[in-house]
Structure formats: C-alpha cells, structure tokens
C-alpha positions as CSV (number, residue, x, y, z in Angstrom):
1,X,0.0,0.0,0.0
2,X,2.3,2.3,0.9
3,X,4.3,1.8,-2.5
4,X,1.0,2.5,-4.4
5,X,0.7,5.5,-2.5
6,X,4.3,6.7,-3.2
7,X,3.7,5.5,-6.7
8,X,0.7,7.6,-7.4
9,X,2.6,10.5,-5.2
10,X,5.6,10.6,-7.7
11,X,3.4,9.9,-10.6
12,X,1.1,13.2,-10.1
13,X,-2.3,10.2,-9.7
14,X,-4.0,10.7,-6.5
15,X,-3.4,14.2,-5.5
16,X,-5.2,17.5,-7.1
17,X,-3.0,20.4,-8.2
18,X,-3.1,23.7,-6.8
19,X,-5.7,26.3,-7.7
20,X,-3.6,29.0,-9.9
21,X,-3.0,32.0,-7.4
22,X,-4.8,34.9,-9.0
23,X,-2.8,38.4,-9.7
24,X,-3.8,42.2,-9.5
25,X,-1.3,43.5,-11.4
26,X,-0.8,46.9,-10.6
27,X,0.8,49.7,-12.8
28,X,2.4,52.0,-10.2
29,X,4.7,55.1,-10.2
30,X,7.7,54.0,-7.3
31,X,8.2,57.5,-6.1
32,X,5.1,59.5,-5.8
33,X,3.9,59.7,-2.5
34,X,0.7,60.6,-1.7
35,X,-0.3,58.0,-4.3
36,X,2.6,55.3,-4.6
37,X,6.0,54.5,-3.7
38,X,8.1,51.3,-3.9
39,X,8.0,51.1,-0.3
40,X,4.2,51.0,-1.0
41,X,3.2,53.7,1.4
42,X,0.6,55.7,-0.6
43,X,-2.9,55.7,-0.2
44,X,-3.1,54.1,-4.0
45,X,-1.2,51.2,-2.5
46,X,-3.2,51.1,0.5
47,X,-6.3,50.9,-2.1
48,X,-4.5,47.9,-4.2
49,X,-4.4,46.4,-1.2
50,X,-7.9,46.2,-0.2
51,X,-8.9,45.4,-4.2
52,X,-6.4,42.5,-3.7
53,X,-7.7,41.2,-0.7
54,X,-11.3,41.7,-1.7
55,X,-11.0,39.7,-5.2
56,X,-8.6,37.4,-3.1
57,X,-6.0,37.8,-5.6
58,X,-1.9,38.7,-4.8
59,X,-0.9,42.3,-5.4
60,X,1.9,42.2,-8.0
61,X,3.5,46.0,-9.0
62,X,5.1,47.2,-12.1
63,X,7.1,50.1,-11.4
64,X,7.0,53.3,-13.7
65,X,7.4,56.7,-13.0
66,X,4.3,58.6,-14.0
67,X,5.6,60.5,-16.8
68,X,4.3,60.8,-20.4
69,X,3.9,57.4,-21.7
70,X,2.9,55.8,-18.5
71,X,-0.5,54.3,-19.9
72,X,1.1,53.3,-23.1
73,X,4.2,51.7,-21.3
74,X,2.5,50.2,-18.7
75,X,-1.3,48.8,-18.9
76,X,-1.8,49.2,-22.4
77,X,1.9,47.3,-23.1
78,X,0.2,44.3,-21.1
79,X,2.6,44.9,-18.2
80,X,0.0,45.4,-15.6
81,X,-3.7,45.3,-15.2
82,X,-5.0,48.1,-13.2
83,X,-3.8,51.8,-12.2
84,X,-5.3,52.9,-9.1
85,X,-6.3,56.5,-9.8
86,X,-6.6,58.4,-13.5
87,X,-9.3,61.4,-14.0
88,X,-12.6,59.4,-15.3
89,X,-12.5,61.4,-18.5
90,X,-9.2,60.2,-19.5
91,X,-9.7,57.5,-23.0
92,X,-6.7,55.9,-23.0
93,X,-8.1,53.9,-20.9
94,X,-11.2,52.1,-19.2
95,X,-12.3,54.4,-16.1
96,X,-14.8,52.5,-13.7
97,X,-16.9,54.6,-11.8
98,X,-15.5,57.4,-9.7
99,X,-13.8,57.0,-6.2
100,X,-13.5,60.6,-5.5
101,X,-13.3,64.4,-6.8
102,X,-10.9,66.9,-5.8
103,X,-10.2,70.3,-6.6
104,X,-6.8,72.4,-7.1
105,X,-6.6,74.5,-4.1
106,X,-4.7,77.7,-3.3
107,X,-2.1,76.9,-0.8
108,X,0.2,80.1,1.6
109,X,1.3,80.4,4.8
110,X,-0.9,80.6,7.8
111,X,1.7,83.5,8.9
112,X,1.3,85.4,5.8
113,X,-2.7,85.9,6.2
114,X,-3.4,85.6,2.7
115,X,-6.7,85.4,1.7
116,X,-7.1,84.4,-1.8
117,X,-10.2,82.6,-3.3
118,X,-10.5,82.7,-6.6
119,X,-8.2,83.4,-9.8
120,X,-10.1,87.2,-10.3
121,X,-8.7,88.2,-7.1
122,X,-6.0,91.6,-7.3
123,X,-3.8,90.7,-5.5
124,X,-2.3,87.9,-7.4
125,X,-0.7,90.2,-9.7
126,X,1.5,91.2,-6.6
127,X,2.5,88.2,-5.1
128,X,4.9,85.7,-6.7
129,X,2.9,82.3,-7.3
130,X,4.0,78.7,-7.7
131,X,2.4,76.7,-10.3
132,X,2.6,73.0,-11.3
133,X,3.7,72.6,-14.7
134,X,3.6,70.3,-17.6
135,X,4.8,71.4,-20.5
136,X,5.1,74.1,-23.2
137,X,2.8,72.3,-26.1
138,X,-0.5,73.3,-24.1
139,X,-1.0,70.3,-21.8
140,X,-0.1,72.7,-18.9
141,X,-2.1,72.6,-15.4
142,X,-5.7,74.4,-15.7
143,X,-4.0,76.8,-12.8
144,X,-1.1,78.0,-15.4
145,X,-3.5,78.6,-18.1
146,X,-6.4,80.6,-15.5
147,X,-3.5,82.5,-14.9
148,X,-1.8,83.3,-18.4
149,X,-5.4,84.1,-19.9
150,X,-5.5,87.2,-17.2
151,X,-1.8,88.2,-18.3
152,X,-0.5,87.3,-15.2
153,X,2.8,85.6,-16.2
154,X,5.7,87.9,-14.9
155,X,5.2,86.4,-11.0
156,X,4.8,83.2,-11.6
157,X,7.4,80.6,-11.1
158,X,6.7,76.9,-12.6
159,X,7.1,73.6,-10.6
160,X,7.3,70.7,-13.0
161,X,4.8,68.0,-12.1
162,X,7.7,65.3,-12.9
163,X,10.5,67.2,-10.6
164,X,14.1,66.1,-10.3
165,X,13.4,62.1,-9.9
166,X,16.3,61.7,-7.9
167,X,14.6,63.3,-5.1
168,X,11.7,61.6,-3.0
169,X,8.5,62.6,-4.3
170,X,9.7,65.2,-6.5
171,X,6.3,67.1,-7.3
172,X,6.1,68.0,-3.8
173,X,8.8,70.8,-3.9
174,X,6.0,72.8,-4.7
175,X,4.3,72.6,-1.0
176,X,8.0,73.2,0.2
177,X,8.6,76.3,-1.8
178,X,5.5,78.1,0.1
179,X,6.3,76.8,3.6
180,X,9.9,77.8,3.1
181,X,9.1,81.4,1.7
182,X,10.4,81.2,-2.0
183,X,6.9,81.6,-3.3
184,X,4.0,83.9,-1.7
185,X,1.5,81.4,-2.4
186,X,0.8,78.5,-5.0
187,X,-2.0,76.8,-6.8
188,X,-1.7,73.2,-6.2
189,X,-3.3,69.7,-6.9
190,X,-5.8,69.0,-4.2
191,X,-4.2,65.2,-3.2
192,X,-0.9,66.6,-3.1
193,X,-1.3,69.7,-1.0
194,X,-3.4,67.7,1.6
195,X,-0.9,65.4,1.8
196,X,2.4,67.1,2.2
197,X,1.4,70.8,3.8
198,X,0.3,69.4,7.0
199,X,4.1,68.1,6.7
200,X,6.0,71.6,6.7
201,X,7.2,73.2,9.9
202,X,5.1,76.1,9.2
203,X,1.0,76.1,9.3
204,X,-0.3,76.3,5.8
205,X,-3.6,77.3,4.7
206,X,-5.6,75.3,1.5
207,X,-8.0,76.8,0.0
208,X,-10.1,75.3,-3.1
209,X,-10.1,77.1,-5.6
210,X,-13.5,78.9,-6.5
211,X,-15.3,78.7,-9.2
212,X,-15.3,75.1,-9.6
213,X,-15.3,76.0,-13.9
214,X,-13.4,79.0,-15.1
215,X,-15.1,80.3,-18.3
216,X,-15.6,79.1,-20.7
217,X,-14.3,75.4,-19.8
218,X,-11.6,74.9,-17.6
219,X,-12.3,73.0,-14.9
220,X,-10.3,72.9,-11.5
221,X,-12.2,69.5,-10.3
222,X,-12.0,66.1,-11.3
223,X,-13.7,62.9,-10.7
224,X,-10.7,60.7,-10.0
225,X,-11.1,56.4,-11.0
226,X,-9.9,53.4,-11.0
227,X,-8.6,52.3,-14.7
228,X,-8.3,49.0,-16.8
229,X,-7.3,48.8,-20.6
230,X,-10.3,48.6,-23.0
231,X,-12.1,45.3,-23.2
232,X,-10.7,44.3,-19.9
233,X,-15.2,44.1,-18.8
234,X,-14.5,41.7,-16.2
235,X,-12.2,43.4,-14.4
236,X,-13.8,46.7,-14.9
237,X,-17.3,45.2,-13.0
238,X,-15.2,44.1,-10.3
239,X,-13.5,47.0,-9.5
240,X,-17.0,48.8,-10.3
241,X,-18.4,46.8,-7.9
242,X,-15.8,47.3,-5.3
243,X,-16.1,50.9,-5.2
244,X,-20.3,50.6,-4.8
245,X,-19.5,48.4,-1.7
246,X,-16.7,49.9,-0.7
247,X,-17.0,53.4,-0.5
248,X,-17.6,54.3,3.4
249,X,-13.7,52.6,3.5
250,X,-12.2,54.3,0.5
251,X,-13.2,57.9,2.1
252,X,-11.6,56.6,5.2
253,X,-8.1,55.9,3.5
254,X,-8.5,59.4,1.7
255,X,-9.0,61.1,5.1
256,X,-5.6,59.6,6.4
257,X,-3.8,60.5,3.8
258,X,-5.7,64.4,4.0
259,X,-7.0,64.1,0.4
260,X,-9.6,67.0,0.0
261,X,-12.6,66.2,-1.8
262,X,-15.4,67.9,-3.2
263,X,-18.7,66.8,-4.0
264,X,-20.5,63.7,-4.3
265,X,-18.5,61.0,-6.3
C-alpha cells in the first residue's frame, strides 16, 4: 500500500494540483507619495491592497514613473492590469466609476494671512505664485492657463509636475517652496497639498479654488477612477463593484492621507 501510495505521489495520480494564485497586477509610479511608492506607502497602495484582498488575488507591482507614456508603457503594453487612480475622462483607458473628486486649491502660509479665493482676485498680480507645470505644447495645469489668460505671467514661477526624480516625491517641492518662503502662495493639486502641507514646519492654509469652472471650460475639479485597458469588462465590474461596496472605507483611506474632496463622487 504504501508503494502504491508513493507511486501515485511521484506519478502526479491521487493528489489535485493547486488552484492558480490569482494576480492584480498593478501599474504604479515607485516615487510619488501621496499616491505610490516602492516602499508602497501611498494611499493608492493602501487601495491595491484592499482590491487584492477583496477579489482574493496577490498584489503584483510594475514600477514606472508617472511621466508621459505611462499608460502606453504600462497597462496598455500588457505589463499590468490596473492603475489605481486616473481622472474618469481620461480614454486611453477604461475608467470604472469614480472614487473621488478633488479640486486644485490655493495653498500660503498661515503666517502670511493671505486670503485668496479665486483666480479674479487683485492681489495675485503682486504676489509671486507657484504653479505646477507640464509642459510648453498646451498640456499645462488648468491653474497655469487661469492665470496666463488674465496676463498674469511675470510672477509666476513653474514647478514641473515630474521634478528632479532623484529626489523623493519630487512634485512635492511645490508645498515646500510656500512653507519655506520662495513663493507667496501656489496653486496646487488638491491630493498633493493635503498630503504634504500638513508636513511643513510652518502652518499652511488650503483653499479650493472657486469657481469650480473657469469660463468658458476649464475646470479645477476632477472625478478621480480606478482604470483597466479597453475590453478588460471583467475586471472593470469588479473593480465597479468594489467601489459601490466599498466606498464608506475608501473615504476613510482618503482622510488619512488628507486628500480633500469635493462633492459627491
């Protein structure tokens, strides 16, 4: 008997092979905190995290930075499966449904008691701004155009949103630059300010920016999702589904990680 068994052991007969483990494969930039890093510290790899556990699959990263070409070198290259946040209106890709909307927000110095509010406002033709930057081919931030459109160019000083990537979370210096003085104030994205002003050694103050829709369309708020490439369905009504169930959890990561939001998503 106990040769049969052995037998049947070596032979593979008898004994029924192991389930395949299931993977989320997760596209990911590896220093961009409040989102991501490779130390997987961000509130987008706190997210994975639960998707993973919830479809009872194992989290497996693919590390880009989050430059141009992200989407076409990652998820739709086949690399990964999933990016954890891209605005919903974005078609390079398959957005599920909404996890959140934040807003760019004006950020200065508690000290300093400035007290702008919207993009109209005099006094930002005095004070010397920071704003996040993209490029020169008109892809820049809806805060560098609002501003150029009222010809006020001459006090602004740009921030690339890609930084020196030899630095930890480079599109942070931003924050920095207004806690340490070498900017009055600066018009930042909503996640990121949250995240790294309550981080300075000085008080800042966040403001969103108001309106909502500078006319005639430029928007300063954005649904934020969850993204899959096209044809992916399955995945896409999981992670749907997810979110739906989900929600009262994901707003509790977001307030952790002080991401303002705006809104109903």
């Amino acid at each position: 008997m106990a040769v049969a068994v052995l037998a049947a052991a070596c032979s593979g007969k008898g004994t029924a092979a192991p389930a395949p483990v299931r993977e989320l494969r997760v596209c990911a930039d590896p220093n961009n905190l409040p989102y991501s890093n490779r130390q997987e510290e961000g509130f987008e790899n706190r997210l994975a995290e639960m998707v993973a556990r919830d479809l009872h699959a194992r989290l497996v990263y693919t590390w880009w930075p989050q430059h141009r070409g992200f989407i076409r070198n990652t998820l739709k290259a086949g690399t990964c499966d999933v990016m954890m946040g891209l605005p919903s209106s974005v078609e390079l890709a398959f957005t599920t449904r909404p996890y959140y909307r934040s807003t760019y927000v004006f950020v200065s110095r508690r000290d300093r008691g400035i007290d702008v509010r919207s993009f109209d406002d005099p006094a930002l033709r005095k004070l010397r701004i920071g704003v996040q930057m993209i490029g020169d081919d008109g892809t820049n931030s809806p805060p560098a155009h609002a501003l150029a459109n009222r010809g006020i160019v001459d006090n602004i000083k740009g921030y690339s949103v890609y930084g020196d990537y030899s630095q930890p979370n480079p599109p942070a210096r931003i924050v920095e630059a207004v806690a340490k003085g070498d900017v009055d104030m600066a018009v930042v994205w909503g996640p990121l300010a949250g995240y790294f002003a309550p981080r300075q050694k000085v008080p800042l103050e966040l403001v969103p920016v108001s309106p909502q829709i500078d006319r005639p369309f430029l928007p300063f708020v954005f649904d934020v999702s969850m993204a899959v490439r096209r044809g992916d369905d399955k995945l896409h009504a999981e992670l749907d589904s997810f979110i739906e169930r989900r929600q009262p959890e994901i707003d509790a990561l977001l307030d952790r990680y002080g991401i303002p939001r705006v809104g109903a998503t």
